[in-house]
C-alpha positions, 0 to 999 in steps of 0.5 A, a space after each residue: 500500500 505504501 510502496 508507491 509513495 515509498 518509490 516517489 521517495 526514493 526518486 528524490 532522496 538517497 537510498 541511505 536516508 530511506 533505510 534510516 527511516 525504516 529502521 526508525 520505524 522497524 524499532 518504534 513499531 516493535 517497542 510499541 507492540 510490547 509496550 501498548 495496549 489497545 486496538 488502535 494504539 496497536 494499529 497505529 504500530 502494525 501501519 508504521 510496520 509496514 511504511 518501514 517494511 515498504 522503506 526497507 524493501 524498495 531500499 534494499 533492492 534499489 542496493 542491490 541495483 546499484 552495485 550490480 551490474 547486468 551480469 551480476 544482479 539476478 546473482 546478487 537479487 537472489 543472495 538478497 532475498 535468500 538472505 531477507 528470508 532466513 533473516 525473517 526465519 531466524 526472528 521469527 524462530 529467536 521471537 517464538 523462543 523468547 515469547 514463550 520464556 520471557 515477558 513479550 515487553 520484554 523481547 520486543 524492547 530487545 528487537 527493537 534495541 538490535 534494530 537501533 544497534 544497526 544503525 552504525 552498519 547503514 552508515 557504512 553499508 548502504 550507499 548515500 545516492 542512487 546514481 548508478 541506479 538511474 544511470 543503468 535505467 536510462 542507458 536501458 531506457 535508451 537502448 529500447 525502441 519506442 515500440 518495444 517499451 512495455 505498458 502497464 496495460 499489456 496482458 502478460 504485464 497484468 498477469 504478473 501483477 495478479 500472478 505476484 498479487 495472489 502468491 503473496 497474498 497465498 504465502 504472506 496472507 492466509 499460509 503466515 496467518 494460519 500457522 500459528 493458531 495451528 500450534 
């Protein structure tokens, strides 16, 4: 929902700053779910979730975008979400374990601490601008005849969107939410 207005962001500012406010929020939004009560309260947190999981994202593949070159990137692509997944794994297996032995408030203010311990790795890691980002899509803009650029509006365009659509909401939605009443 707010990867578009994330997408607008990161076409005027640095790929940097972007990630520095996910992790702000990433924190902000994991100590609010131990240390709040109530409906709204926890909204609130589950919406500034998803404006950092949006930041991050987006962030992070516009990285791999540009320190990847054609040869490389479907490599590089593919190391990042391997490694967004079992970082995913292991907070969820590190959470599971830890709800169960201490106070949730507790484990949330230890998960929001390790993301503000990051911070000193964004500074180092990620890269100020996006230069070679918008370097690399002008020179394939340029390279591709009027004709042969793709439309939104093309059959096998919206039936990617769809395809993507319906397998996130599969594997995100119904399959994650439904694990854990199994228990």
């Amino acid at each position: 929902m707010f990867a578009p207005f994330v997408g607008i962001f990161y076409n005027k500012f640095d790929i940097r700053l972007g990630v520095l406010i996910s992790v702000v929020f990433a924190a902000l939004s994991t100590f609010f779910y131990g240390q709040f009560q109530g409906f709204w309260l926890l909204l609130l947190a589950r919406i500034l979730w998803g404006i950092a999981w949006s930041f991050v994202k987006l962030g992070g593949m516009l990285t791999v975008v540009s320190f990847s070159t054609e040869q490389t990137r479907g490599k590089y692509m593919g190391l990042y979400n391997g490694l967004w997944g079992l970082g995913g794994l292991a907070g969820m297996l590190a959470g599971g374990f830890l709800a169960d032995q201490l106070p949730i408030y507790f484990v949330t203010t230890l998960f929001a601490l390790a993301a503000v311990a990051v911070f000193p790795f964004i500074f180092k890691l990620v890269p100020k601008n996006n230069t070679t980002a918008e370097k690399d899509t002008v020179a394939v803009n340029r390279h591709v005849p009027e004709k042969e650029k793709r439309s939104i509006r093309q059959p096998y365009i919206i039936l990617i969107i769809i395809t993507g659509g319906t397998m996130g909401y599969i594997t995100m939605g119904i399959f994650n939410s439904t694990l854990s009443p199994l228990d």
